[in-house]
C-alpha positions in Angstrom: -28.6 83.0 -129.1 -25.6 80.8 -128.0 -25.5 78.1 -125.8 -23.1 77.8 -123.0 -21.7 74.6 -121.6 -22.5 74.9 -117.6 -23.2 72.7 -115.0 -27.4 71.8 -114.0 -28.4 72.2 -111.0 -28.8 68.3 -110.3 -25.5 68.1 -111.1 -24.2 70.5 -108.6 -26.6 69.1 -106.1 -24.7 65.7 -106.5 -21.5 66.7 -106.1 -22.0 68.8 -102.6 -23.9 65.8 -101.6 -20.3 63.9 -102.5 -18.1 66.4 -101.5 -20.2 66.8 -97.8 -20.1 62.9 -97.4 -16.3 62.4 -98.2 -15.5 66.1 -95.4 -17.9 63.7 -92.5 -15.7 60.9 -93.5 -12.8 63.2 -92.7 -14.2 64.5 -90.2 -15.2 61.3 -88.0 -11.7 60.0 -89.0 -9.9 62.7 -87.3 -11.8 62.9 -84.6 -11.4 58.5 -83.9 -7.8 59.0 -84.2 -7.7 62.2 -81.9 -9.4 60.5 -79.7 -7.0 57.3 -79.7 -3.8 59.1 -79.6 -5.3 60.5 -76.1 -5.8 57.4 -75.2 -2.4 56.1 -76.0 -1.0 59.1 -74.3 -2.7 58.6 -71.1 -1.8 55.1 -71.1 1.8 55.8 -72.4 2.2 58.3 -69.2 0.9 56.4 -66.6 3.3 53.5 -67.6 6.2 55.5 -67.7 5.9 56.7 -64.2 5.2 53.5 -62.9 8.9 52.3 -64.8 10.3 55.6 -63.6 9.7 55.3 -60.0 10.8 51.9 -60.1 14.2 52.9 -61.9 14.6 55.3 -59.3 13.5 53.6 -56.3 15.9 50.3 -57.7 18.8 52.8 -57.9 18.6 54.5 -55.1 18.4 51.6 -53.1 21.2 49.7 -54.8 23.5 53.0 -53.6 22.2 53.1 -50.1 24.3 52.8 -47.1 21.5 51.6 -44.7 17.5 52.2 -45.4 15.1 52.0 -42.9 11.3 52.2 -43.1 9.1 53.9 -40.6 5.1 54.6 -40.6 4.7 55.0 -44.3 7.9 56.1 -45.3 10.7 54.5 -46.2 14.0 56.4 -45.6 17.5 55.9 -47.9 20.5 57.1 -46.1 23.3 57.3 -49.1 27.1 56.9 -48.9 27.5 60.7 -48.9 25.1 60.8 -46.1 22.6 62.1 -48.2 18.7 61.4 -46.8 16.0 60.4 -49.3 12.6 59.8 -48.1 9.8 58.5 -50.0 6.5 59.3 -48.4 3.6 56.3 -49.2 0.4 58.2 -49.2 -3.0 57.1 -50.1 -2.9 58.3 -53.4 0.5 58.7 -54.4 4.1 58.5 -53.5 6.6 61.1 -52.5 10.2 61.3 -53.1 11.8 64.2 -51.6 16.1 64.7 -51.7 17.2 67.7 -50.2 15.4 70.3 -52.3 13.7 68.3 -54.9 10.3 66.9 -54.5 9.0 64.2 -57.3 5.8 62.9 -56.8 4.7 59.2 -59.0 1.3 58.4 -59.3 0.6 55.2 -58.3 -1.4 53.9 -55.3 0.6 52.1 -52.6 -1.8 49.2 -51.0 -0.1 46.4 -49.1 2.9 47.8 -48.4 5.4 45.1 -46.6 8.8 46.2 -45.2 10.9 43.6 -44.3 13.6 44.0 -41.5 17.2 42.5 -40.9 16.5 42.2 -37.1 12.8 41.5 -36.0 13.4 43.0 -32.3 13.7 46.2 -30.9 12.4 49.9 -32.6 11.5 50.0 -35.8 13.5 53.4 -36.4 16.5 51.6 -35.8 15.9 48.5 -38.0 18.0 47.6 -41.5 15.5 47.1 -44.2 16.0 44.1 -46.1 13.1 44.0 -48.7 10.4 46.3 -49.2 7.4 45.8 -51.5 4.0 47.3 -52.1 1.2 46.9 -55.0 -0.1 49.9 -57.0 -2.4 50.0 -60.2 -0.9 50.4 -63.6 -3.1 50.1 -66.3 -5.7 49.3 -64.8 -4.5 45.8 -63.1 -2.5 45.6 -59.4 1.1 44.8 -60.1 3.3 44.0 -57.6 6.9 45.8 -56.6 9.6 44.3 -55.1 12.5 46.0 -53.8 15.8 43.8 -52.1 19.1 45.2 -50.4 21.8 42.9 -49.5 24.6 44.9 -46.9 28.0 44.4 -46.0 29.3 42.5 -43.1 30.4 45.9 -41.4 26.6 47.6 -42.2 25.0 44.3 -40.6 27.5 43.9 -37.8 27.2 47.6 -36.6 23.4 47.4 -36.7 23.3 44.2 -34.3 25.7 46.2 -32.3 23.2 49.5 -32.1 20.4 46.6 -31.8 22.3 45.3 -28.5 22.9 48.6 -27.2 19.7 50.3 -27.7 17.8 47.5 -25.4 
């Protein structure tokens, strides 16, 4: 009878054992770094639309003609006469321009218009500064918006002021 060279059965007991260990090593690897690169993702998001909106909102105040701010929403009147409102809700803020709607997740608290003219209706006021503090990342930041206008812009509105009372 001849003998052939094979494997025991110890032996192949060993090496599943080994091969199962080194696939739950995988295994638990993958699923750490899955779970990280969520994390990073949410994080990453969350930041992005917090830089966004304040990109935008910088912008489209720096090409405003007059802005004016009025329970909760601040409105951006544009040198083509175009009317951007941004709507501070609870839970989120609202930009809407003529047929676009973007919405930014952050949480206004605090929020602090500041006027050119303290008299007379707030409709009708020139907004100066404007800033509000929302949550990003976990800690309350704090945004700060400034628009300086021309003599004309700042004359005309005293004159309206004047005529309105």
């Amino acid at each position: 009878m001849q003998k052939f060279k094979a494997f025991t059965l110890i032996e192949l007991l060993i090496g599943m054992i080994i091969s199962s260990i080194v696939i739950t090593f995988c295994y638990m690897s993958y699923t750490m770094i899955s779970k990280q690169y969520m994390n990073y993702k949410l994080i990453k998001e969350e930041l992005v639309d917090a830089l966004q909106f304040n990109s935008i909102l910088n912008n489209d105040i720096e090409k405003a003609n007059s802005i004016h701010f009025n329970e909760n929403k601040l409105i951006i009147v544009t040198e083509f006469n175009e009317i951007l409102e941004y709507n501070f809700v609870e839970r989120y803020i609202l930009r809407n321009s003529d047929a676009v709607v973007d919405t930014f997740n952050l949480m206004p608290v605090n929020v602090a218009p500041n006027f050119v003219l303290n008299d007379g209706d707030a409709e009708n006021k020139l907004l100066v500064s404007f800033s509000f503090d929302a949550e990003v990342l976990g800690e309350l930041e704090h945004f700060e918006f400034h628009k300086t206008y021309d003599a004309v812009t700042m004359v005309n509105a005293d004159f309206r002021n004047l005529h309105n009372n």
